[in-house]
C-alpha positions in Angstrom: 0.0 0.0 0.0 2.1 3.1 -1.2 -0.1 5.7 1.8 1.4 5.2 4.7 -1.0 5.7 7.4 1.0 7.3 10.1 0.6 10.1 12.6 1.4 12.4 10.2 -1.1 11.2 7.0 -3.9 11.9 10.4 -2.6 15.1 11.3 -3.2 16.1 7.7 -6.5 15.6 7.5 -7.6 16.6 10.8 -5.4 20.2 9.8 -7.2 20.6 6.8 -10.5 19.3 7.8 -9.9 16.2 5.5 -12.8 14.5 7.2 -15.4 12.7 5.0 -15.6 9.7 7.2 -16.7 12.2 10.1 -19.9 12.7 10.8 -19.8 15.8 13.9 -22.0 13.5 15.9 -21.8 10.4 17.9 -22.3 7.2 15.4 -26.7 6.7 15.7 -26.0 3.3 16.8 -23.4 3.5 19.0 -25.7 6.6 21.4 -28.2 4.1 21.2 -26.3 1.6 22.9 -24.3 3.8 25.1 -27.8 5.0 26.0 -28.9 1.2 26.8 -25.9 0.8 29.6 -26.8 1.0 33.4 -23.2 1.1 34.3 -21.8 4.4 34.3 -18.4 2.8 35.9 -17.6 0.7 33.1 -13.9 1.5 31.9 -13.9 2.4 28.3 -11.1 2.8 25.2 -11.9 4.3 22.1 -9.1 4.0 20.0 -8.6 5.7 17.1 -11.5 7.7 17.7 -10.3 11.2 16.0 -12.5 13.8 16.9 -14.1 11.9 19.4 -17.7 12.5 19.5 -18.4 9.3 21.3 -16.5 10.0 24.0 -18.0 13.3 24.2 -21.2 11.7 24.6 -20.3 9.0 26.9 -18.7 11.3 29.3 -21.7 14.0 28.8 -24.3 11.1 30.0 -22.1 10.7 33.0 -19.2 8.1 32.1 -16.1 8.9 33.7 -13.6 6.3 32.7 -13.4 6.6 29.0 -10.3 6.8 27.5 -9.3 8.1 24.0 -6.9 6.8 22.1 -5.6 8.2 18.7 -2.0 8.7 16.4 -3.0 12.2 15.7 -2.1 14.9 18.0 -4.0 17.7 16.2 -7.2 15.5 16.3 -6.3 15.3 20.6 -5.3 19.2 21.0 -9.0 19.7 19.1 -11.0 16.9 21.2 -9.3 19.1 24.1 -10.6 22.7 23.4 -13.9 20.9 22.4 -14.8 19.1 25.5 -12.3 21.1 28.0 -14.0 19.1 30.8 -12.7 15.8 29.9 -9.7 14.5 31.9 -6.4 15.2 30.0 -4.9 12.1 31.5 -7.3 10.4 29.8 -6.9 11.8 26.4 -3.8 9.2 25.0 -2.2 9.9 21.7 -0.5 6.6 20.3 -0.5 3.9 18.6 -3.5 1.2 19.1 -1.2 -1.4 18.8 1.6 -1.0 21.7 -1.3 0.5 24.2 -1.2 -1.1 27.0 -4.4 -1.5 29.0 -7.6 -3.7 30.4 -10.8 -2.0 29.4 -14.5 -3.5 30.2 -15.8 -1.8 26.9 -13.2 -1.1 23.5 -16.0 1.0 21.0 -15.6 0.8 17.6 -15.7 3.7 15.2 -14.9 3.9 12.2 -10.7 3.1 13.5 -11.1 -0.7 11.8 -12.0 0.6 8.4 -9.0 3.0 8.7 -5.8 0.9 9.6 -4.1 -1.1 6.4 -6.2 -4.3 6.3 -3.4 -6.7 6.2 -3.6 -5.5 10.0 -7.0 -6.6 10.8 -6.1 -10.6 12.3 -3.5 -8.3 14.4 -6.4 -5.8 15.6 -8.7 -8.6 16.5 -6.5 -10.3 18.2 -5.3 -6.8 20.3 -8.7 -5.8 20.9 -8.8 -9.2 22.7 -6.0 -8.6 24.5 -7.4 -5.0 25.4 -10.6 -6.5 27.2 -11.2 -7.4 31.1 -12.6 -10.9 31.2 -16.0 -10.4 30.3 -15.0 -7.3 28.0 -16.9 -6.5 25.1 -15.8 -5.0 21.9 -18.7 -2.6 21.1 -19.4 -0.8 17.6 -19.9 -0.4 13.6 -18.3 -1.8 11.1 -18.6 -1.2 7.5 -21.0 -3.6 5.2 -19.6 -2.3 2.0 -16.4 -2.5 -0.1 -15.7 1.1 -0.2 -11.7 1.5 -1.2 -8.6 -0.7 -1.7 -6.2 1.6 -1.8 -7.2 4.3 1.0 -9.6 4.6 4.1 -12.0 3.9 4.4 -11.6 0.3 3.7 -14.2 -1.9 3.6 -15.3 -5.9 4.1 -18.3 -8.1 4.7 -19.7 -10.3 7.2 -18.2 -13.4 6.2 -15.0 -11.4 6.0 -15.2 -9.9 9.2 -16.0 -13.4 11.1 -12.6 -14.6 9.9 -11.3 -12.0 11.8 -13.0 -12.2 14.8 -14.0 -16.1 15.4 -10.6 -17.2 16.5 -10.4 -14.9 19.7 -14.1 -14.2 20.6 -16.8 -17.0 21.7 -20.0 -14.7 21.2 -20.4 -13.0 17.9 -23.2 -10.3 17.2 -23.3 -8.9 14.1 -26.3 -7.6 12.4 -27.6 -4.4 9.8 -27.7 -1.4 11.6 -31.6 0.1 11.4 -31.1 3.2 12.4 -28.0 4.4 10.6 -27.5 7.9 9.1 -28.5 8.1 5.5 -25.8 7.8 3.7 -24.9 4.9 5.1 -27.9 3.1 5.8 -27.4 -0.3 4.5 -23.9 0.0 4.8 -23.3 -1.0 8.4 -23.4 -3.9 10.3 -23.8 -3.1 14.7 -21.3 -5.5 16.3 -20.9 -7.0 19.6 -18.3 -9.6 20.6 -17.3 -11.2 24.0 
Protein backbone atom coordinates (compact mmCIF):
# COMPACT_ATOMS: atom_id res chain seq x y z
CA UNK A 1 0.00 0.00 0.00
CA UNK A 2 2.13 3.12 -1.16
CA UNK A 3 -0.11 5.70 1.82
CA UNK A 4 1.43 5.24 4.71
CA UNK A 5 -0.97 5.68 7.38
CA UNK A 6 0.97 7.29 10.09
CA UNK A 7 0.62 10.15 12.63
CA UNK A 8 1.36 12.45 10.16
CA UNK A 9 -1.15 11.15 7.03
CA UNK A 10 -3.88 11.91 10.39
CA UNK A 11 -2.60 15.06 11.26
CA UNK A 12 -3.21 16.14 7.66
CA UNK A 13 -6.50 15.61 7.51
CA UNK A 14 -7.56 16.64 10.77
CA UNK A 15 -5.41 20.17 9.83
CA UNK A 16 -7.16 20.61 6.85
CA UNK A 17 -10.45 19.28 7.78
CA UNK A 18 -9.93 16.15 5.45
CA UNK A 19 -12.75 14.47 7.20
CA UNK A 20 -15.38 12.66 5.00
CA UNK A 21 -15.63 9.71 7.21
CA UNK A 22 -16.66 12.16 10.14
CA UNK A 23 -19.88 12.71 10.83
CA UNK A 24 -19.81 15.75 13.90
CA UNK A 25 -22.02 13.53 15.89
CA UNK A 26 -21.80 10.38 17.89
CA UNK A 27 -22.31 7.23 15.41
CA UNK A 28 -26.67 6.73 15.73
CA UNK A 29 -25.96 3.25 16.76
CA UNK A 30 -23.43 3.47 19.05
CA UNK A 31 -25.68 6.57 21.37
CA UNK A 32 -28.24 4.09 21.18
CA UNK A 33 -26.32 1.63 22.93
CA UNK A 34 -24.34 3.79 25.07
CA UNK A 35 -27.83 4.98 25.97
CA UNK A 36 -28.86 1.16 26.81
CA UNK A 37 -25.91 0.84 29.61
CA UNK A 38 -26.82 0.97 33.43
CA UNK A 39 -23.19 1.10 34.26
CA UNK A 40 -21.85 4.38 34.28
CA UNK A 41 -18.42 2.81 35.88
CA UNK A 42 -17.63 0.74 33.11
CA UNK A 43 -13.94 1.46 31.89
CA UNK A 44 -13.89 2.36 28.29
CA UNK A 45 -11.12 2.81 25.16
CA UNK A 46 -11.94 4.30 22.12
CA UNK A 47 -9.10 4.00 19.99
CA UNK A 48 -8.58 5.66 17.06
CA UNK A 49 -11.48 7.75 17.66
CA UNK A 50 -10.30 11.24 15.95
CA UNK A 51 -12.45 13.80 16.86
CA UNK A 52 -14.05 11.89 19.43
CA UNK A 53 -17.71 12.48 19.45
CA UNK A 54 -18.42 9.28 21.32
CA UNK A 55 -16.48 9.99 23.99
CA UNK A 56 -17.96 13.27 24.21
CA UNK A 57 -21.17 11.67 24.62
CA UNK A 58 -20.30 9.01 26.95
CA UNK A 59 -18.74 11.29 29.35
CA UNK A 60 -21.71 14.03 28.82
CA UNK A 61 -24.26 11.12 29.99
CA UNK A 62 -22.05 10.67 32.98
CA UNK A 63 -19.16 8.08 32.12
CA UNK A 64 -16.15 8.92 33.74
CA UNK A 65 -13.60 6.29 32.73
CA UNK A 66 -13.45 6.61 28.99
CA UNK A 67 -10.31 6.79 27.49
CA UNK A 68 -9.29 8.08 24.04
CA UNK A 69 -6.88 6.77 22.14
CA UNK A 70 -5.62 8.20 18.74
CA UNK A 71 -2.00 8.74 16.39
CA UNK A 72 -2.96 12.21 15.67
CA UNK A 73 -2.11 14.88 18.03
CA UNK A 74 -3.99 17.72 16.18
CA UNK A 75 -7.17 15.51 16.27
CA UNK A 76 -6.33 15.29 20.59
CA UNK A 77 -5.35 19.15 21.00
CA UNK A 78 -9.00 19.67 19.11
CA UNK A 79 -11.03 16.90 21.22
CA UNK A 80 -9.34 19.15 24.14
CA UNK A 81 -10.60 22.74 23.41
CA UNK A 82 -13.95 20.95 22.37
CA UNK A 83 -14.78 19.07 25.46
CA UNK A 84 -12.31 21.06 28.03
CA UNK A 85 -13.96 19.07 30.82
CA UNK A 86 -12.74 15.80 29.89
CA UNK A 87 -9.70 14.54 31.86
CA UNK A 88 -6.43 15.20 30.00
CA UNK A 89 -4.86 12.12 31.51
CA UNK A 90 -7.33 10.41 29.78
CA UNK A 91 -6.90 11.79 26.41
CA UNK A 92 -3.84 9.21 25.03
CA UNK A 93 -2.16 9.85 21.68
CA UNK A 94 -0.53 6.61 20.25
CA UNK A 95 -0.50 3.94 18.60
CA UNK A 96 -3.47 1.19 19.12
CA UNK A 97 -1.16 -1.42 18.82
CA UNK A 98 1.60 -1.02 21.69
CA UNK A 99 -1.26 0.52 24.15
CA UNK A 100 -1.19 -1.09 27.02
CA UNK A 101 -4.43 -1.49 28.96
CA UNK A 102 -7.57 -3.66 30.39
CA UNK A 103 -10.82 -1.98 29.39
CA UNK A 104 -14.54 -3.50 30.16
CA UNK A 105 -15.83 -1.82 26.85
CA UNK A 106 -13.20 -1.15 23.46
CA UNK A 107 -16.03 1.02 21.04
CA UNK A 108 -15.59 0.79 17.56
CA UNK A 109 -15.70 3.68 15.23
CA UNK A 110 -14.95 3.88 12.19
CA UNK A 111 -10.69 3.09 13.47
CA UNK A 112 -11.06 -0.71 11.79
CA UNK A 113 -12.00 0.57 8.39
CA UNK A 114 -8.98 3.05 8.70
CA UNK A 115 -5.84 0.85 9.56
CA UNK A 116 -4.13 -1.11 6.36
CA UNK A 117 -6.18 -4.35 6.31
CA UNK A 118 -3.43 -6.71 6.21
CA UNK A 119 -3.57 -5.51 10.00
CA UNK A 120 -7.01 -6.64 10.84
CA UNK A 121 -6.09 -10.62 12.29
CA UNK A 122 -3.48 -8.26 14.39
CA UNK A 123 -6.36 -5.81 15.56
CA UNK A 124 -8.73 -8.57 16.53
CA UNK A 125 -6.46 -10.26 18.17
CA UNK A 126 -5.35 -6.80 20.29
CA UNK A 127 -8.74 -5.84 20.87
CA UNK A 128 -8.83 -9.18 22.69
CA UNK A 129 -6.03 -8.63 24.53
CA UNK A 130 -7.37 -4.98 25.42
CA UNK A 131 -10.58 -6.52 27.25
CA UNK A 132 -11.20 -7.42 31.07
CA UNK A 133 -12.56 -10.90 31.17
CA UNK A 134 -15.99 -10.42 30.27
CA UNK A 135 -15.01 -7.25 27.98
CA UNK A 136 -16.89 -6.48 25.14
CA UNK A 137 -15.77 -5.00 21.87
CA UNK A 138 -18.73 -2.62 21.07
CA UNK A 139 -19.42 -0.76 17.58
CA UNK A 140 -19.93 -0.41 13.65
CA UNK A 141 -18.26 -1.83 11.07
CA UNK A 142 -18.65 -1.23 7.48
CA UNK A 143 -20.98 -3.56 5.20
CA UNK A 144 -19.64 -2.27 1.96
CA UNK A 145 -16.41 -2.47 -0.10
CA UNK A 146 -15.67 1.08 -0.18
CA UNK A 147 -11.75 1.48 -1.21
CA UNK A 148 -8.62 -0.67 -1.71
CA UNK A 149 -6.24 1.63 -1.82
CA UNK A 150 -7.19 4.33 0.99
CA UNK A 151 -9.55 4.58 4.11
CA UNK A 152 -11.99 3.93 4.40
CA UNK A 153 -11.58 0.29 3.74
CA UNK A 154 -14.22 -1.94 3.55
CA UNK A 155 -15.31 -5.89 4.06
CA UNK A 156 -18.25 -8.08 4.75
CA UNK A 157 -19.65 -10.27 7.25
CA UNK A 158 -18.18 -13.43 6.20
CA UNK A 159 -15.04 -11.44 5.98
CA UNK A 160 -15.24 -9.94 9.19
CA UNK A 161 -16.03 -13.40 11.11
CA UNK A 162 -12.59 -14.58 9.91
CA UNK A 163 -11.25 -12.03 11.82
CA UNK A 164 -13.03 -12.20 14.80
CA UNK A 165 -13.97 -16.10 15.39
CA UNK A 166 -10.59 -17.20 16.55
CA UNK A 167 -10.38 -14.89 19.73
CA UNK A 168 -14.11 -14.18 20.62
CA UNK A 169 -16.76 -16.97 21.74
CA UNK A 170 -20.05 -14.67 21.19
CA UNK A 171 -20.42 -12.97 17.86
CA UNK A 172 -23.18 -10.26 17.25
CA UNK A 173 -23.28 -8.89 14.13
CA UNK A 174 -26.33 -7.55 12.44
CA UNK A 175 -27.64 -4.43 9.83
CA UNK A 176 -27.66 -1.38 11.63
CA UNK A 177 -31.62 0.15 11.36
CA UNK A 178 -31.09 3.21 12.36
CA UNK A 179 -28.03 4.41 10.60
CA UNK A 180 -27.52 7.92 9.05
CA UNK A 181 -28.52 8.07 5.50
CA UNK A 182 -25.77 7.84 3.71
CA UNK A 183 -24.87 4.90 5.11
CA UNK A 184 -27.86 3.15 5.75
CA UNK A 185 -27.44 -0.31 4.47
CA UNK A 186 -23.89 -0.02 4.83
CA UNK A 187 -23.28 -0.97 8.38
CA UNK A 188 -23.37 -3.89 10.34
CA UNK A 189 -23.79 -3.14 14.75
CA UNK A 190 -21.34 -5.49 16.29
CA UNK A 191 -20.89 -6.96 19.62
CA UNK A 192 -18.26 -9.57 20.62
CA UNK A 193 -17.29 -11.16 24.03
Amino acid sequence: MPIQLNASFWDSKYLTEDMGWDVGHPSPPIAEYIDQLDNHDISILIPGCGNGYEAEYLWRSGFTNVYLLDLSETAMTQFKIRVPDFPSEQILVGDFFKHQGKYDMVLEQTFFCAINPALRSKYASRMKDLLNKNGKLVGVLFNDDLNTDRPPFGGNPLEYLGYFQPHFKNLYMKNCYNSIEPRMGRELFVMFS
